[in-house]
N, C-alpha and C positions, 0 to 999 in steps of 0.2 A: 525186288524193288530197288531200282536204283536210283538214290536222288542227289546228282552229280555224281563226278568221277571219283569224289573221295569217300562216300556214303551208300551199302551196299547191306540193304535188308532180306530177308528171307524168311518164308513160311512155313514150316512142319507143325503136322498135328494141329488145326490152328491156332498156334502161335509162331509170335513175331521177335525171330534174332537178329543182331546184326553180326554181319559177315567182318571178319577179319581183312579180305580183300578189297582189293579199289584197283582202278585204272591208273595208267599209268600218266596218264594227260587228259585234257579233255576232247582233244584229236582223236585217240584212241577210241574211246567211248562214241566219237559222233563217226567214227568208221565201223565200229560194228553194228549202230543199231540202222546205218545205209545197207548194210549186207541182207540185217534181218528183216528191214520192210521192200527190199528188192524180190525177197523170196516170195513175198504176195502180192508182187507188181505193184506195189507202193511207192511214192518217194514223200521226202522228206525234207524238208527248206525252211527258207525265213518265208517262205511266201507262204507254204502251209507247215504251219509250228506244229499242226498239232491231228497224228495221226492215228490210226484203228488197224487192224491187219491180224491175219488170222494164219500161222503159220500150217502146214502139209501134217504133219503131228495133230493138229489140234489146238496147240496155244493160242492164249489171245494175248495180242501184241498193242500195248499204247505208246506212245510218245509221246512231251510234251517239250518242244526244245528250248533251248536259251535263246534269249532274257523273258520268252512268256512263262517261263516256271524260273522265278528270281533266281535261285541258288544254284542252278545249274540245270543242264539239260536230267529230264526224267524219264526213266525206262519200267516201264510195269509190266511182267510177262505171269500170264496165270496158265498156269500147265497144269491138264487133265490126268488123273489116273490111265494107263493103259487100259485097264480093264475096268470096264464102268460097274458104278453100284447096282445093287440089287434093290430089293424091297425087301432081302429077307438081311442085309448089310446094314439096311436103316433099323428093322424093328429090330435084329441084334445090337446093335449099337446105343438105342434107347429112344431115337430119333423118333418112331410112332410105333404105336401099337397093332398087332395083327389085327385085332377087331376095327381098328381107322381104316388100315389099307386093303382088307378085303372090303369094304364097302366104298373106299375107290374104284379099286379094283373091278366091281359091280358097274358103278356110275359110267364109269370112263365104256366099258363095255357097251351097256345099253342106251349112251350117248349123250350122258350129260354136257354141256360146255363146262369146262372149268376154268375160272382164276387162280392162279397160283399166286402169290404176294410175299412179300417179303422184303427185305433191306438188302442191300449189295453185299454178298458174298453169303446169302443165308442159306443156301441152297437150294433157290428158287428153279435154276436148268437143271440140276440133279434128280428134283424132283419131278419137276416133265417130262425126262428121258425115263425116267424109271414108269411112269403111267400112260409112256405111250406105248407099255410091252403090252398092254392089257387091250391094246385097238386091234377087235378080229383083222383075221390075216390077209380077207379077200376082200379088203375096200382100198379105195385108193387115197391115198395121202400126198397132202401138199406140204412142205414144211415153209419158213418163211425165218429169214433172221438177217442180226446184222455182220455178224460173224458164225459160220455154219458149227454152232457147240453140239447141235442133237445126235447121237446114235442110234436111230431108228433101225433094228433089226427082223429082220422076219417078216418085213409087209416088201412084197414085189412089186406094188405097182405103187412106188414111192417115187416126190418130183421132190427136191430140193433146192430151197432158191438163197440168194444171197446178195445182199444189196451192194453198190457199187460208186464208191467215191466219185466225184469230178475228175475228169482229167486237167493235165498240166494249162491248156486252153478253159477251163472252166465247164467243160462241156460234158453229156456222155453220163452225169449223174443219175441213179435210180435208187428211190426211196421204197420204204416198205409201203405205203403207200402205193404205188406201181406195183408192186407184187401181189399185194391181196387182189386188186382191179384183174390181175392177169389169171391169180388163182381161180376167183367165182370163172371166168368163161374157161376153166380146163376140169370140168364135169369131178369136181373134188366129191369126194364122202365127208373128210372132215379138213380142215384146213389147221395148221397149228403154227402158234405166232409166235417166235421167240420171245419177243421181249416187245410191249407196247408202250412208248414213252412220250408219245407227241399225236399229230392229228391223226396219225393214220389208227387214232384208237374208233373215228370213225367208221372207216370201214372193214375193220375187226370186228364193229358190232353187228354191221348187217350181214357181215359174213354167217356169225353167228346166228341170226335172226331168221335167215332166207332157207333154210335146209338143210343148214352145215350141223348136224346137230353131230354134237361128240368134237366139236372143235376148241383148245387148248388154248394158252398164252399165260404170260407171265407177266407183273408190274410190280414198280417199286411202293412201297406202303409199310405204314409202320402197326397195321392194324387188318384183320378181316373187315371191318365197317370203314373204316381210313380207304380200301381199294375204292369202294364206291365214290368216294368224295374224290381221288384221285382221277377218275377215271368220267367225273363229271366236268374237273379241269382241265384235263385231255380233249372232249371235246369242247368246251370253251376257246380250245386252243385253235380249233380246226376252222374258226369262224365260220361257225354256223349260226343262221340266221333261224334259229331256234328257242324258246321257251325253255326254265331250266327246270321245268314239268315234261314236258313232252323228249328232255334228254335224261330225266329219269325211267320214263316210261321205257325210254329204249332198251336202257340199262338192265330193267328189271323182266323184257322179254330176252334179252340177248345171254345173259350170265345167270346158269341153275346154279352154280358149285362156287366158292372162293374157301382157298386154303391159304391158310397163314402159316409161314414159316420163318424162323426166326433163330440167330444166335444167342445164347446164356451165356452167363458170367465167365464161365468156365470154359467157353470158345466150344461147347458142344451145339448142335442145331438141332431143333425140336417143332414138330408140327404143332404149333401153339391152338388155332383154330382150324374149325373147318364149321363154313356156314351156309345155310341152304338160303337164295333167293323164293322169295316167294311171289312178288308181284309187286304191283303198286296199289297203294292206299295212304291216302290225305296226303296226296304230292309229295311221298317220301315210297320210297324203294325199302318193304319189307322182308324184314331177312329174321331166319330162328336159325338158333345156336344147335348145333348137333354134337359136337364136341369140342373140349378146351382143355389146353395142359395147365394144370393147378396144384400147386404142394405135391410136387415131383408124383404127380397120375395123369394120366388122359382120362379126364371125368368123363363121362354120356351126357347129355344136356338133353336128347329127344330124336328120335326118327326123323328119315325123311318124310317129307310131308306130299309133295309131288311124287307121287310113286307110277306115273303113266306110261314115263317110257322104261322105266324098270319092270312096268306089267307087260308093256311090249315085248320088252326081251326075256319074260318068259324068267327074270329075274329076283318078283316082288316077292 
């Protein structure tokens, strides 16, 4: 993290030090971070202050340059482990317990749609690369993002899409919105959404809704019930000329699964919830609790309650 050329932070173990180093000007600084969004066909200007880029490694690259970040132009690079985590990496590390993630493990299998939720930096992609190992081998997968973070291994007939800036003429821009529209006409099994933060949580849901069953994504939320209400403002956003009855009803066909995830005190992450949609009733989107992390346990709260497509896959 670097916030100007004299101020140069950094992440281990998550926590936050600062670096003994600085640039040597602020020339300096605004020539390598031209180097590092060159490398994603990126540019960077007073005309677009403020950019996204995703390096060949995997990094994800921001920038926000001077005077729209006062103190100096700002450089934030979040670098992936080489080797991604496991689910046996989480439940050793304390993150969830064997008995949560085999019954993901289950879900995701027999096709539940899941939310994943959580705050910036909670481990919300960590957690959908780790449960998309669990999507039988011989369906076909569409992935969908704004920056390409997923490592989807072992499924062959995988599409990977990646949204695309404006160009220098303004032109040429493609939104996830464009890619879900392209995914439904490419005969997907499940479609999986990086990250849903604006209208195109519209057509995340009908993707969900139409077939896609087993289809994934992530949003930001400070809560399992918080997604819902998050994700009722998303399509608010979408202006739809819609009822905010008939945009719960959607809500509560389209999303079986939301897991909460979340950072503690002590900069560990922990799957704090995990709650099952049940449907609608009295114009509210009902949901039971199935698990919750409380006085350092992952309590039980109750079974799944839809167990149909779990009895489909031969699972229940």
């Amino acid at each position: 993290m670097v916030n100007g050329e004299n101020t140069i932070f950094y992440e281990r173990n998550g926590k936050l030090y600062r670096s003994d180093k600085r640039f040597d000007s602020k020339e300096q600084l605004n020539d390598i971070i031209g180097k590092i969004v060159s490398y994603a066909n990126r540019t960077v200007n007073m005309r677009t202050p403020i950019v996204d880029a995703r390096l060949k490694n995997g990094s994800r690259v921001n920038v926000v340059m001077e005077p729209i970040s006062i103190d100096g132009t700002a450089l934030t690079i979040r670098r992936f482990k080489d080797t991604p985590l496991t689910a046996e990496n989480l439940i050793n590390g304390g993150s969830v317990s064997s008995e949560i993630m085999l019954l993901l493990s289950k879900l995701v299998h027999a096709g539940y749609n899941i939310l994943i939720s959580g705050s910036t930096g909670s481990g919300k992609t960590t957690l959908l690369n780790i449960l998309t190992g669990y999507i039988p081998k011989d369906e076909r997968i569409i992935t969908i993002e704004d920056s390409a973070e997923l490592r989807i291994t072992g499924i062959d007939n995988l599409v990977r899409m990646e949204t695309r800036n404006a160009s220098s003429d303004g032109g040429g821009e493609i939104h996830i919105r464009d890619l879900i529209r392209a995914a439904l006409r490419m005969r997907p099994d499940r479609i999986i959404v990086g990250e849903v933060r604006g209208s195109e949580a519209i057509d995340m849901l009908q993707s969900f809704s139409v077939g896609q069953d087993g289809s994934m994504s992530t949003i930001h939320a400070n809560s399992s019930e918080d997604a819902l209400y998050r994700l009722e403002m998303l399509l608010m956003m979408g202006d739809l000329n819609m009822p905010l009855s008939a945009m719960r009803r959607q809500i509560s066909i389209g999303v079986d699964i939301i897991v909460h995830i979340g950072r503690m005190k002590d900069k560990s992450r922990k799957v704090l919830e995990v709650r099952e949609v049940l449907g609608y009733e009295l114009e509210n989107v009902k949901t039971h609790l199935l698990y919750r992390y409380e006085n350092s346990n992952f309590v039980k709260y109750g079974d799944v309650q839809n167990t149909y497509k779990l009895e489909r896959a031969a699972l229940a």
